[in-house]
KOLMAR-803701 format. One record per residue (C-alpha): residue number from 1; residue in one letter; x, z, y. Coordinates in nm, 4 decimals. Layout:
<nodes>
{node NUM, "A", {X, Z, Y}};
...
</nodes>
This chain:
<nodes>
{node 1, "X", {-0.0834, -2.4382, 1.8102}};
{node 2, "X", {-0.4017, -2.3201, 1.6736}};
{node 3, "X", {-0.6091, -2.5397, 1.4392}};
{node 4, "X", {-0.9993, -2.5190, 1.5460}};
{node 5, "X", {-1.0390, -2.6451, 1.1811}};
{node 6, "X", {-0.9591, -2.3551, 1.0275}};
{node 7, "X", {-1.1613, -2.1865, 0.8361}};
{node 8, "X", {-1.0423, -1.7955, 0.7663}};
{node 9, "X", {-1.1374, -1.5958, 0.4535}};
{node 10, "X", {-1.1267, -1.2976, 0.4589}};
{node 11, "X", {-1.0443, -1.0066, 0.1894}};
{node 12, "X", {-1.2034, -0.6390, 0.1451}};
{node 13, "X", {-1.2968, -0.4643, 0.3700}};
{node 14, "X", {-1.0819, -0.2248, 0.5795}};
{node 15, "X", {-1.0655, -0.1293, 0.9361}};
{node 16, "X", {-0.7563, -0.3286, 0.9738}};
{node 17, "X", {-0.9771, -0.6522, 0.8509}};
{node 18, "X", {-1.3067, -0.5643, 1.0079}};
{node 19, "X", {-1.0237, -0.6284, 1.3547}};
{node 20, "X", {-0.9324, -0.9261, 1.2302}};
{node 21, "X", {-1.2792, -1.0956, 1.1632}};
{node 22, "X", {-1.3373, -0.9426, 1.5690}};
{node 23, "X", {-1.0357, -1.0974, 1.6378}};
{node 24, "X", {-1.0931, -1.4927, 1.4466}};
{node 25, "X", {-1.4858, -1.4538, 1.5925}};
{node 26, "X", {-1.3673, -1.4551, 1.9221}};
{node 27, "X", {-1.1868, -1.7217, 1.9014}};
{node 28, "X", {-1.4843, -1.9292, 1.7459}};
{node 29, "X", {-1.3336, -2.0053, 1.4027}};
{node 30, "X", {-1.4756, -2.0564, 1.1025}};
{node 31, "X", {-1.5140, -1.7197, 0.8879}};
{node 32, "X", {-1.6512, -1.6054, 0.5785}};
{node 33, "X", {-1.5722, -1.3198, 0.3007}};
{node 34, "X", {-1.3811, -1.3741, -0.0089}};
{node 35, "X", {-1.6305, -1.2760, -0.3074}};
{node 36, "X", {-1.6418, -1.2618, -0.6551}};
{node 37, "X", {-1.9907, -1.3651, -0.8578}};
{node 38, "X", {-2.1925, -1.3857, -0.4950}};
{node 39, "X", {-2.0512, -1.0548, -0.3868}};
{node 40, "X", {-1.7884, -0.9392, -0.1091}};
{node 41, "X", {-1.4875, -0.8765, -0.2970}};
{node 42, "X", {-1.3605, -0.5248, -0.3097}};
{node 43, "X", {-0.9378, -0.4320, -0.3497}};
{node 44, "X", {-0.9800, -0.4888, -0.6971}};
{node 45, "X", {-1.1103, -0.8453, -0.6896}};
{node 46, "X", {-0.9847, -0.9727, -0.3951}};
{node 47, "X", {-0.7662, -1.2451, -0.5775}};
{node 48, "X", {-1.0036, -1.3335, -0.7913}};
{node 49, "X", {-1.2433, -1.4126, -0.5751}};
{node 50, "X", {-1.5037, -1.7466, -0.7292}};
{node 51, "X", {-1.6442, -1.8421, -0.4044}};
{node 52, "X", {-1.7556, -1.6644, -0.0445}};
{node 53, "X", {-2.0194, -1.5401, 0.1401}};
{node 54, "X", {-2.0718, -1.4105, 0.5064}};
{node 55, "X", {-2.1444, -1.0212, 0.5083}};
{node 56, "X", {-2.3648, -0.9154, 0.8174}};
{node 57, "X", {-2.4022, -0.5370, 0.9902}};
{node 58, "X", {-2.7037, -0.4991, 0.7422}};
{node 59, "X", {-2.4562, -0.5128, 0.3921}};
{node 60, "X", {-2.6642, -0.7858, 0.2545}};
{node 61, "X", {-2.4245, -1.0884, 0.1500}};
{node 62, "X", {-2.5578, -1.4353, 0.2262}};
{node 63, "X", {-2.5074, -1.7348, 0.0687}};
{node 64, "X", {-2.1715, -1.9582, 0.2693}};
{node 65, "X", {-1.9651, -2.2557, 0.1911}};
{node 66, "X", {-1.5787, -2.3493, 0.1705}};
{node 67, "X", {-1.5465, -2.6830, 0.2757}};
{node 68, "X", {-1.3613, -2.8691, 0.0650}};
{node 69, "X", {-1.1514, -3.0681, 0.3261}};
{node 70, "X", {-1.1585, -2.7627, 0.5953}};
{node 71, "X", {-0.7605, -2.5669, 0.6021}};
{node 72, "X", {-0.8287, -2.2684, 0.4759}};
{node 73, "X", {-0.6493, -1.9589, 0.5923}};
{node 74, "X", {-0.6355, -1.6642, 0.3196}};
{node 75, "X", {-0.5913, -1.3479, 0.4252}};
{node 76, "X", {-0.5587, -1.0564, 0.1817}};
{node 77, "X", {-0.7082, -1.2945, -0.0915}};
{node 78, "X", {-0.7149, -1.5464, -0.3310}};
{node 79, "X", {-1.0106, -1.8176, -0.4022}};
{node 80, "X", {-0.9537, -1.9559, -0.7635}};
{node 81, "X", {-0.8886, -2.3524, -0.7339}};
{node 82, "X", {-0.8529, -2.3797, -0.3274}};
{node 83, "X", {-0.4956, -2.4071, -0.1976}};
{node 84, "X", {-0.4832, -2.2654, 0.1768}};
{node 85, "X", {-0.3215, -2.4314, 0.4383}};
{node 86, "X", {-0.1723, -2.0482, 0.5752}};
{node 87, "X", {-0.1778, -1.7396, 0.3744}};
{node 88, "X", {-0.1738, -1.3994, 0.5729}};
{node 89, "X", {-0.0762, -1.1230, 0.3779}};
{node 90, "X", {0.1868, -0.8170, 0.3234}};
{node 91, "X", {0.0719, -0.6956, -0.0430}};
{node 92, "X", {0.3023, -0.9365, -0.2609}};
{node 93, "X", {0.6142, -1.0674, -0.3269}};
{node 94, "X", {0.6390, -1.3865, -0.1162}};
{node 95, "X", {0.3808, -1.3167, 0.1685}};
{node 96, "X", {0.4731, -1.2941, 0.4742}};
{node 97, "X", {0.5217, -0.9510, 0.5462}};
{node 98, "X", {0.5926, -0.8102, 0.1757}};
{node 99, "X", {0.9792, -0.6929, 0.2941}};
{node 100, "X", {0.9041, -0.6273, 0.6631}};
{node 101, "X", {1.0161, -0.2673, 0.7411}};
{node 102, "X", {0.7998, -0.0411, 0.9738}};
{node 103, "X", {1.0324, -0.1186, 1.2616}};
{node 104, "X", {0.8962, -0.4720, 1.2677}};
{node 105, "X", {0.5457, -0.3557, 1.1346}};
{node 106, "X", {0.3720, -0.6206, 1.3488}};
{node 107, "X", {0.5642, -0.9282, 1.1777}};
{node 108, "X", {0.4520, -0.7514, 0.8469}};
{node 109, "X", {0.1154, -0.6428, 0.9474}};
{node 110, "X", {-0.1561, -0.8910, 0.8089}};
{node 111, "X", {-0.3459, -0.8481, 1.1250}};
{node 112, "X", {-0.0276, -0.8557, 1.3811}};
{node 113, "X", {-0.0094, -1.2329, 1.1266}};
{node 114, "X", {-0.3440, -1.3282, 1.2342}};
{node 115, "X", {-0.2561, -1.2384, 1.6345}};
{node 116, "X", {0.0661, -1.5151, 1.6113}};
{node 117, "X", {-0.1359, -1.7693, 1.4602}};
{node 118, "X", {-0.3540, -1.7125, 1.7401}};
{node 119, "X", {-0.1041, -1.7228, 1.9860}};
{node 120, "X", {-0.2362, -1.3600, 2.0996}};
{node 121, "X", {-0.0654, -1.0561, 2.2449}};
{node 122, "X", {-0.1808, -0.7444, 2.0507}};
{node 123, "X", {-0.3566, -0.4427, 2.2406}};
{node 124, "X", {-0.2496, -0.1045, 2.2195}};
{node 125, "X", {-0.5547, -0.0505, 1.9555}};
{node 126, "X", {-0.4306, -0.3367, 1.7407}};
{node 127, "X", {-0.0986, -0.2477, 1.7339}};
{node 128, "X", {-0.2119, 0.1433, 1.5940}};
{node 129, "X", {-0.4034, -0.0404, 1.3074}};
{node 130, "X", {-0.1218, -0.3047, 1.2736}};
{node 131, "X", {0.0836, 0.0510, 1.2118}};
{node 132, "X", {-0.1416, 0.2413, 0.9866}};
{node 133, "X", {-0.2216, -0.0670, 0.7497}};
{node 134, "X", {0.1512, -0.1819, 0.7156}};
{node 135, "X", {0.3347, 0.1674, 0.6850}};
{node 136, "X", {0.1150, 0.4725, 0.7356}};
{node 137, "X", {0.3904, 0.7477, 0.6787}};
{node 138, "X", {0.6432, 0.5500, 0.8615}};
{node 139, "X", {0.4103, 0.5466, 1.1339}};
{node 140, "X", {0.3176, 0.8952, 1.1435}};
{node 141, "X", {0.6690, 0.9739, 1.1275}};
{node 142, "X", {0.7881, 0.7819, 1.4429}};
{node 143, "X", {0.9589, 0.4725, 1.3307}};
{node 144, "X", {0.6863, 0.2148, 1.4096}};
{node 145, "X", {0.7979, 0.1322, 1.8283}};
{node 146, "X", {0.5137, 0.1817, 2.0616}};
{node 147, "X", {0.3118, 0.3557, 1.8210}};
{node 148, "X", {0.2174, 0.7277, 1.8725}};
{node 149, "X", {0.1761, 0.9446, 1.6101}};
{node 150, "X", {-0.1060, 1.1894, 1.8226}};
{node 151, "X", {-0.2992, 0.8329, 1.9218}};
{node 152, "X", {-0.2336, 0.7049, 1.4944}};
{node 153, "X", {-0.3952, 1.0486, 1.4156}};
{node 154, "X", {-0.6973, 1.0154, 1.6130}};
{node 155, "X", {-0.7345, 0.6201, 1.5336}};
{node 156, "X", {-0.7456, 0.6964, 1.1727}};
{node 157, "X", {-0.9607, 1.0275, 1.2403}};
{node 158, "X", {-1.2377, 0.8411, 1.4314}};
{node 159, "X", {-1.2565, 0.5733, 1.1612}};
{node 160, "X", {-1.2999, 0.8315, 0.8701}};
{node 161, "X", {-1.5947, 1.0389, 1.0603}};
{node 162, "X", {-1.7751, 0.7404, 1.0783}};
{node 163, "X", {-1.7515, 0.6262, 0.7440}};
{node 164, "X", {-1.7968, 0.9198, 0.5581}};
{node 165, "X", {-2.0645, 1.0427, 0.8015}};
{node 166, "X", {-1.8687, 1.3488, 0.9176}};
{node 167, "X", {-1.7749, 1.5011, 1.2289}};
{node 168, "X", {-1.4395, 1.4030, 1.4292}};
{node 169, "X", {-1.3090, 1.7610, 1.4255}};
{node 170, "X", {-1.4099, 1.8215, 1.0609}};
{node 171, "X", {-1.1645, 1.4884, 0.9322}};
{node 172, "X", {-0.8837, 1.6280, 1.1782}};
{node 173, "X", {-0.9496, 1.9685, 1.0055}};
{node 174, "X", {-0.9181, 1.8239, 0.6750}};
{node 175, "X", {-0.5928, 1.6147, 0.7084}};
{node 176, "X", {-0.3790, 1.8919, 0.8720}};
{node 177, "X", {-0.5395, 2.1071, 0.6173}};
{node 178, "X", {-0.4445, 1.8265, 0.3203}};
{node 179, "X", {-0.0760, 1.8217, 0.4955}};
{node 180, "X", {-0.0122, 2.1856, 0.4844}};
{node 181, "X", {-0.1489, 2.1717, 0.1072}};
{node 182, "X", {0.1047, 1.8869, 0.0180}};
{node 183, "X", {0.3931, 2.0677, 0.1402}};
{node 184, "X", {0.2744, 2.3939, -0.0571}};
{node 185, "X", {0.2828, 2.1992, -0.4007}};
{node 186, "X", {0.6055, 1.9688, -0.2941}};
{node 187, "X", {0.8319, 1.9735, -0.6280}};
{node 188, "X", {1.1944, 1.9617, -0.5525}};
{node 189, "X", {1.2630, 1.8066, -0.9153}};
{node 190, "X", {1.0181, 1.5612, -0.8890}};
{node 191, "X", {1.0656, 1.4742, -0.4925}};
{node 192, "X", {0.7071, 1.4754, -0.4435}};
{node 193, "X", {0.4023, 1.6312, -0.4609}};
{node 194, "X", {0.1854, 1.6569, -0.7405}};
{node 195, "X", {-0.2422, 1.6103, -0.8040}};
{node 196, "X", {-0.2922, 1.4911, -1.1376}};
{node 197, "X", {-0.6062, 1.6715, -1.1635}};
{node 198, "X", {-0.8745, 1.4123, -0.9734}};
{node 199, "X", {-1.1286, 1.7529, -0.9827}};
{node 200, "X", {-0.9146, 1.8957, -0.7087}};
{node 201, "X", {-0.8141, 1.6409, -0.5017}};
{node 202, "X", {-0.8355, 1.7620, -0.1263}};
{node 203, "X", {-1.0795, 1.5162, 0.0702}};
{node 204, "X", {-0.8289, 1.3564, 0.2868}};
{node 205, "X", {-0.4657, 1.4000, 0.0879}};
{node 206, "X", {-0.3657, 1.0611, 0.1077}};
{node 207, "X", {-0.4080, 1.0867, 0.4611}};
{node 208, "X", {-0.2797, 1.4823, 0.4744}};
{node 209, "X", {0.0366, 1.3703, 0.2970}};
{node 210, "X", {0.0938, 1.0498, 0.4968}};
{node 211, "X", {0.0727, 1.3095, 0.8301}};
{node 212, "X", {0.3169, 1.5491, 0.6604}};
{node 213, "X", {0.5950, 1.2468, 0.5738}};
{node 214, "X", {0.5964, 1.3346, 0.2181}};
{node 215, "X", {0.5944, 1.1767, -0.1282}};
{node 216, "X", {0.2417, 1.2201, -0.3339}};
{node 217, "X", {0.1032, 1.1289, -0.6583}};
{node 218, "X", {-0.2105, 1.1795, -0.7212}};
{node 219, "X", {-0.4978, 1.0900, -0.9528}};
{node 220, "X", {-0.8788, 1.0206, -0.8812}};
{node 221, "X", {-1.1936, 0.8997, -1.1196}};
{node 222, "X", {-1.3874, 0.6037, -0.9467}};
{node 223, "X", {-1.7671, 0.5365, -0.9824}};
{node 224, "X", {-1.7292, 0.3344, -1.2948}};
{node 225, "X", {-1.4966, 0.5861, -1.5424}};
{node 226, "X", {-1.1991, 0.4430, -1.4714}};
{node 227, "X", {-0.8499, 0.6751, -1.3522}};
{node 228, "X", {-0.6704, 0.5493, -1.0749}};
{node 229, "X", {-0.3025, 0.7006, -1.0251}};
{node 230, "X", {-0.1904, 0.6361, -0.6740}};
{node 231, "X", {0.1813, 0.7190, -0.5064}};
{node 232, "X", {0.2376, 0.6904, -0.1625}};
{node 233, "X", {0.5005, 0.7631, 0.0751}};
{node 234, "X", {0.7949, 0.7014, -0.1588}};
{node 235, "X", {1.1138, 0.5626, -0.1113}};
{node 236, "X", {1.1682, 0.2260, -0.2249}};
{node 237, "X", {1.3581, 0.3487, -0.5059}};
{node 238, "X", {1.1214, 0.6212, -0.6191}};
{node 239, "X", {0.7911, 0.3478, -0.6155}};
{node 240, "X", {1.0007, 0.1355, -0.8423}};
{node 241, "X", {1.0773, 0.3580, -1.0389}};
{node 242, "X", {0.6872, 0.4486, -1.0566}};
{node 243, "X", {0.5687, 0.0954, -1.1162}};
{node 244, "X", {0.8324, 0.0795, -1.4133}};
{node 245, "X", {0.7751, 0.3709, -1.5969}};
{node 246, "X", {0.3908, 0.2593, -1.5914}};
{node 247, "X", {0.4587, -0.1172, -1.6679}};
{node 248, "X", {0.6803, 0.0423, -1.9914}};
{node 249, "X", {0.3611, 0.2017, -2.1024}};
{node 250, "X", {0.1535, -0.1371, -2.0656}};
{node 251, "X", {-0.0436, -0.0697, -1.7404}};
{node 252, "X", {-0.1182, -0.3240, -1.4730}};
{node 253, "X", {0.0695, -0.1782, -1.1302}};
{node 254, "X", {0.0238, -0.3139, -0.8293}};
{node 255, "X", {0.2703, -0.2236, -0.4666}};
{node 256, "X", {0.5117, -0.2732, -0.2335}};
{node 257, "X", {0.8137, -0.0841, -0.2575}};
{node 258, "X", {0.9801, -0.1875, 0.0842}};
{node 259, "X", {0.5530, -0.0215, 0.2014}};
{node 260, "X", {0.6288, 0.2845, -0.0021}};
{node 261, "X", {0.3123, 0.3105, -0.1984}};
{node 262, "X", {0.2131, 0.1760, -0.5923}};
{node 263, "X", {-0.0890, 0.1962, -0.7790}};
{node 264, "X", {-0.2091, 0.1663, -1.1559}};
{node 265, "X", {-0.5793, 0.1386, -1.3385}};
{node 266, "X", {-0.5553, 0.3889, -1.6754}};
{node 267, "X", {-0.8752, 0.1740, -1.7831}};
{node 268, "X", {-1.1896, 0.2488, -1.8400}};
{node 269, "X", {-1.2830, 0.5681, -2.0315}};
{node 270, "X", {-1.5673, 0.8119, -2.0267}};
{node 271, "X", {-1.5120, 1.1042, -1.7920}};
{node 272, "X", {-1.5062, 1.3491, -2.0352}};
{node 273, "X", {-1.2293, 1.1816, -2.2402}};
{node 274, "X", {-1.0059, 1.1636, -1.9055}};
{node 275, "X", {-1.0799, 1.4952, -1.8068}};
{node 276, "X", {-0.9337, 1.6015, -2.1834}};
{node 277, "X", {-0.6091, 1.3537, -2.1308}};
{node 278, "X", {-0.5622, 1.5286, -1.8053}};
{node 279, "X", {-0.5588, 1.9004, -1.9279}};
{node 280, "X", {-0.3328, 1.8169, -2.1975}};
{node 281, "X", {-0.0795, 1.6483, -1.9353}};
{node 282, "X", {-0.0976, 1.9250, -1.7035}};
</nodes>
């Protein structure tokens, strides 16, 4: 039975979480966004989060309160010294839908979480972002019932062209072009496919190589310096293997092997010096 009291906070922003808060507004619960020093909390900070705020169509975060005696539901987050009453998640071991494989993607899904604590039935829409949040290869590939891989394609297509401001036919463009590139520099010895150089990343690879059901590690530099390593679309086996070899050389790794993807921070470091550390790898 649903619990008017409950107050949902929510994580970073995605277009699987931008349903959800739809979803819990509709329903006339209490919302607001996890943040960290009065902002919305990004991937990185998500469970670390200090306190929350609400986050309108305009951007601008506004000032919010947790009560202290409301149940809070957590979902994709952590607020530092508040216990929730539900937590909603797939991203760790323990949540909820950490070892749920694609064929059950809704039970693993943070959103298709949110749905049965609502005591909703999930539309056709909701069940292709349930999908391409939970397992996007496995998806693409067939294995998630119900879930077409033409509809998945377009879904994910639309949400990129508005985003990133380009055209619909443009972002299709780019991830069959991205796919056909993965398969070109698929190593056999490696079982994937290799982008260590974040200068020529194609724009939509993760996407391209999600599409074309293949491992792919790549490498990109975000705003602030630091070199994120990402691998996605691995079997279980080869993402552990991934988080181990980097946890051996003292990274932090985050993933889900039973999702197929793992990721690691290589710190912060001027471009130039990554750039260097990059030419002498490759």
């Amino acid at each position: 039975m649903i619990d008017r009291d409950w107050h949902f906070v929510l994580g970073a922003q995605d277009p699987e979480m931008r349903e959800i808060q739809r979803v819990v507004d509709s329903e006339h619960l209490a919302w607001s966004h996890a943040a960290r020093h009065k902002r919305r909390c990004n991937p990185r900070t998500a469970y670390a989060a200090d306190g929350v705020v609400r986050v309108g169509a305009d951007q601008i975060p506004r000032p919010a309160v947790l009560p202290p005696k409301a149940p809070a539901v957590f979902v994709e987050c952590t607020v530092l010294g508040v216990e929730p009453v539900v937590r909603v998640d797939h991203h760790h071991p323990g949540d909820p839908g950490y070892e749920v494989e694609p064929e059950q993607f809704m039970d693993g899904a943070s959103l298709g979480q949110v749905l049965r604590l609502l005591e909703r039935e999930p539309t056709e829409t909701q069940r292709l972002l349930a999908a391409s949040d939970h397992c996007l290869t496995a998806a693409y590939q067939g294995r998630c019932p119900g879930v077409d891989p033409h509809e998945l394609l377009f879904l994910r297509a639309s949400w990129k062209a508005k985003v990133m401001g380009r055209t619909l036919s443009d972002v299709v463009e780019g991830i069959l072009d991205a796919s056909k590139r993965v398969k070109r520099h698929f190593d056999s010895e490696f079982n994937e496919s290799r982008f260590l150089d974040p200068t020529e990343i194609p724009l939509d690879l993760a996407e391209g190589a999600a599409y074309a059901g293949l491992p792919v590690r790549y490498r990109e530099l975000l705003p602030e310096g630091v070199l994120k390593e990402m691998f996605k679309g691995g079997t279980p086996e080869a993402v552990e293997a991934f988080m181990a070899a980097h946890e051996a050389a003292g990274r932090q790794v985050y993933g889900n092997p039973y999702r197929g993807y793992a990721g690691t921070y290589w710190g912060g470091r001027r471009v130039s010096e990554v750039a260097g550390r990059i030419v002498q790898e490759v």
